[in-house]
C-alpha positions in Angstrom: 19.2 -21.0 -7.2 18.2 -18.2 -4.4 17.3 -19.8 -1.1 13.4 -19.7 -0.5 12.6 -16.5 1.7 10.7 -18.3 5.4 8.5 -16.3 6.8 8.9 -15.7 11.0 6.7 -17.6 13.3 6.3 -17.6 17.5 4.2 -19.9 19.4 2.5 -19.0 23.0 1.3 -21.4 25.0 2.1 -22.0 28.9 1.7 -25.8 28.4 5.7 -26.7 27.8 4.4 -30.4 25.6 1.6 -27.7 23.2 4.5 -25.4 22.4 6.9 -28.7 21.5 4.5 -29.9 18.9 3.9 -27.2 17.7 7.3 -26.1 16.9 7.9 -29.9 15.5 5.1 -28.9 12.8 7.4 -25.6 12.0 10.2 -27.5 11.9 8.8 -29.7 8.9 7.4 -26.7 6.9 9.9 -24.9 4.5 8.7 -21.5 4.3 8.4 -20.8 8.4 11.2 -20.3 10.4 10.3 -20.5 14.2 12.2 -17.4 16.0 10.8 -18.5 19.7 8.2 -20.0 22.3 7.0 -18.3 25.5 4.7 -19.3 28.0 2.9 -16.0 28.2 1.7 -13.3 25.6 3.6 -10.5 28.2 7.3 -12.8 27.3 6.5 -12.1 23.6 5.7 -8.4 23.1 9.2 -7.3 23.0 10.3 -9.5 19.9 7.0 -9.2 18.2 7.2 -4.9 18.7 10.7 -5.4 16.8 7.9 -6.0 13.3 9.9 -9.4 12.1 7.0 -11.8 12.9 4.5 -12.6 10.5 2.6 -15.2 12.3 1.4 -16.0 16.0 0.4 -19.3 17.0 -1.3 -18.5 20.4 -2.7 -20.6 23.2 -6.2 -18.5 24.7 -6.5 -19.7 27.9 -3.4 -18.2 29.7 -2.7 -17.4 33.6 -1.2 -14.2 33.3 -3.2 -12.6 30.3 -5.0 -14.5 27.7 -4.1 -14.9 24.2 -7.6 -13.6 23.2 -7.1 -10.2 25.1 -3.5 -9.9 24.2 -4.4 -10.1 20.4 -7.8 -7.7 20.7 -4.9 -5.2 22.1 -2.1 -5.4 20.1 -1.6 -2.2 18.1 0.6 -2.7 15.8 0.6 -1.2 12.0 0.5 -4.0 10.4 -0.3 -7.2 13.0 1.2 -10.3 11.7 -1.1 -13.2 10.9 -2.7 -14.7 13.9 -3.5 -18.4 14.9 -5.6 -19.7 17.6 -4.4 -22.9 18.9 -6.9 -23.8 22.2 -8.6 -26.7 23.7 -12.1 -24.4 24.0 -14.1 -24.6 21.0 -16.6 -22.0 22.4 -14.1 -19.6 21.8 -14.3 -20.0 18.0 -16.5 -17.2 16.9 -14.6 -14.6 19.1 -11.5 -15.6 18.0 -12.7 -14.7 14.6 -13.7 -11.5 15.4 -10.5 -10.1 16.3 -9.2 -11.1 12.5 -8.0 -14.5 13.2 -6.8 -16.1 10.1 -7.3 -19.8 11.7 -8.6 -22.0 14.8 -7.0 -24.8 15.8 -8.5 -27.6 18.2 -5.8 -29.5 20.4 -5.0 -31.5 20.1 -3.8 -30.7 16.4 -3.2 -33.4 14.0 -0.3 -32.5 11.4 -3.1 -32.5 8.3 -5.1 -29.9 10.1 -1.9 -27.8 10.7 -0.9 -28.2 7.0 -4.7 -27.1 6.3 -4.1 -23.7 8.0 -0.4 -23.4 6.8 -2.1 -23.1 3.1 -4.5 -20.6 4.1 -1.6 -19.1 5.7 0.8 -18.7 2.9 -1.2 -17.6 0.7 -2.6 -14.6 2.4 1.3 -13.9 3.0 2.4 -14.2 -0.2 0.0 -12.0 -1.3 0.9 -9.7 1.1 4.6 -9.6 0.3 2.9 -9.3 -3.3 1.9 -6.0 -2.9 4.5 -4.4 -0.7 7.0 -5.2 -3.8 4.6 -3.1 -5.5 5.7 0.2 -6.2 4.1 3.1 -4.3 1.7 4.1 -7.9 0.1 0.8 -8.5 -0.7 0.3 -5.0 -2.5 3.4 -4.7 -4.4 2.2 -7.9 -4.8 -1.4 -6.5 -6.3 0.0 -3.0 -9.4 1.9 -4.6 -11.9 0.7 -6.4 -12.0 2.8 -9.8 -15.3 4.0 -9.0 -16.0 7.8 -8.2 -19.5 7.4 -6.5 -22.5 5.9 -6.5 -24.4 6.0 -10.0 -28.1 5.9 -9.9 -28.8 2.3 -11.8 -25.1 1.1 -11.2 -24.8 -2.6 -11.1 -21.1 -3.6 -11.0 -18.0 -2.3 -9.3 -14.5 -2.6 -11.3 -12.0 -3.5 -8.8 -8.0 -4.2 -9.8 -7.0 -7.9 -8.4 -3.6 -9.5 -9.1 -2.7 -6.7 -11.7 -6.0 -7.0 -13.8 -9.0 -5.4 -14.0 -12.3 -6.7 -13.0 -16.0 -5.6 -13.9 -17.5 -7.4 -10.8 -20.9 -7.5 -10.9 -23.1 -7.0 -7.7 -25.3 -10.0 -9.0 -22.0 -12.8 -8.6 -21.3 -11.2 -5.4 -22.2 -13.2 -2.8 -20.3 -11.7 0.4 -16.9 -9.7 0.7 -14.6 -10.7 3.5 -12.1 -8.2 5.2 -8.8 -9.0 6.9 -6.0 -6.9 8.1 -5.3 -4.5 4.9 -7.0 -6.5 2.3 -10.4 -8.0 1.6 -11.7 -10.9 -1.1 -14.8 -10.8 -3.0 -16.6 -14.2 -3.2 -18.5 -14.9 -6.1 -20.1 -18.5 -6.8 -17.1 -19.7 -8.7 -14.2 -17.4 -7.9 -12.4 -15.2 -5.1 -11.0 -12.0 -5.8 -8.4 -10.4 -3.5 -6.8 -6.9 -3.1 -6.2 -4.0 -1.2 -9.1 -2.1 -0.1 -10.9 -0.8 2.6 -13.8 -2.7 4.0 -15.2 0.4 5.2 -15.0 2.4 2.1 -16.8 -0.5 -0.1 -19.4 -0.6 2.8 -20.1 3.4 1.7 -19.7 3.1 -2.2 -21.8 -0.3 -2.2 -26.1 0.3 -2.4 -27.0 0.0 0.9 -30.6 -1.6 -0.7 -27.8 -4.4 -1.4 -25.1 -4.7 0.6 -24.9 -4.7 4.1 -22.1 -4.7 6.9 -23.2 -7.5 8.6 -20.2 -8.2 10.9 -16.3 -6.6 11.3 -15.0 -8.8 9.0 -18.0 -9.2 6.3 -20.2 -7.4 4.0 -23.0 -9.8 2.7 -25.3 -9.3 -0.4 -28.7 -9.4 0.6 -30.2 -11.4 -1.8 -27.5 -14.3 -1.7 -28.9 -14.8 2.2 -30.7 -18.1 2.7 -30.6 -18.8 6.0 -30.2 -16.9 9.4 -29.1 -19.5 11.9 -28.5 -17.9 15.8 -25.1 -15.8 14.9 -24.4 -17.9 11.9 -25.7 -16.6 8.1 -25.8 -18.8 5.0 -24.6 -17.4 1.9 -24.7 -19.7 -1.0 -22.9 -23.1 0.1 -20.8 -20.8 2.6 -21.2 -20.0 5.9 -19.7 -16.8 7.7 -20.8 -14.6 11.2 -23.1 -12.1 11.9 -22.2 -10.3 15.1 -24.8 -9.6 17.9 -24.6 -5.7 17.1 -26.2 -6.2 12.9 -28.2 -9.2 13.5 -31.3 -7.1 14.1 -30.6 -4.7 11.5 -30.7 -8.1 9.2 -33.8 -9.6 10.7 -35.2 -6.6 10.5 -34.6 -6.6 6.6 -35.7 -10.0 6.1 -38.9 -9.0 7.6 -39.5 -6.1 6.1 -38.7 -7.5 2.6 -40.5 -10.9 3.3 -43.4 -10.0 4.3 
């Protein structure tokens, strides 16, 4: 039986007792290896340049530079997976901005690690999913078979997981970008695959859809609530950032009226 592949994990954190629990909770999960610690983002640039990480388990609050800024500025093709692990809850909704897959409160209790390890893995394995894809079907996987808008359109038919999806714009309550994929939510099921947040945002009715936030496009009629920078959708909850939220009040009050 072939040995289960691990995926590549650092931690950064300039507390020496943070980065020792966290590496115990590595220790005891099967699919991460953990190639290193540091005490500072500027120690870890060198092995994470080399492309073998996959995920980054980052302190914020840093002397030299802080996790936030180091991860707002890294560059690289494809960034591995990054975790926010931070005594400063007020940091929560900016961490999210710069794509962070998770947000961890120390101190972290072992069931709230496992918690993010399963979000995780699975954005991972799907990951490694399509890059064993061959060069074709990822092409066909990355666009939506749609040419361009249609006057009276109402679905998009997107390709998820190798099948083929009429998705109609009614069941969709908000698509969420991250790194090179995105997932349409619908009220009962999630729907994952390559595509461009940006390109759905221009094929998409704008009378519909709108780009409320880097990470989210939200359909209009599924919002219930706008809370400060916080929108409900449904029973979910998700950002709108300071840039769209008057473009979305202003919307509501047109439409409301």
């Amino acid at each position: 039986m072939a040995s289960q592949e691990k995926y590549n994990c650092i931690v950064i954190d300039d507390e020496y007792l943070a980065r020792k629990l966290l590496a115990d909770y590595i220790s005891k999960i099967p699919q991460f290896r953990l190639v290193e610690s540091f005490d500072s983002p500027i120690a870890a640039i060198d092995t994470i340049t080399k492309g073998d990480i996959d995920v980054i388990f980052t302190d914020i609050e840093m002397p030299e530079m802080s996790g936030m800024d180091f991860i707002k500025n890294m560059g690289f093709p494809l960034a591995p997976i990054t975790v926010f692990v931070t005594a400063y809850p007020q940091y929560a909704v900016q961490g999210f901005e710069v794509n962070a897959t998770e947000y961890l409160l120390k101190p972290v209790s072992f069931p709230r690690f496992i918690k993010a390890v399963n979000k995780i893995t699975t954005i991972l394995n799907f990951r490694k999913k399509l890059l064993l894809m061959d060069a074709t079907e990822q092409n066909t996987v990355s666009t939506p078979i749609i040419q361009e808008k249609e006057e009276g359109k109402d679905f998009i038919i997107v390709r998820s997981d190798r099948k083929i999806i009429k998705l109609l714009y009614d069941d969709i309550l908000y698509i969420e970008g991250a790194l090179e994929y995105v997932t349409f939510h619908t009220k009962d099921n999630k729907y994952m695959g390559l595509f461009s947040l940006r390109k759905l945002e221009q094929e998409l009715p704008g009378n519909r859809f709108m780009r409320i936030h880097k990470s989210y496009i939200v359909a209009l009629n599924k919002v219930t609530e706008i809370n400060g920078n916080l929108v409900k959708v449904g029973t979910h909850t998700i950002s709108v950032s300071k840039v769209m939220r008057p473009a979305l009040l202003k919307h509501f009050s047109e439409n409301h009226q």
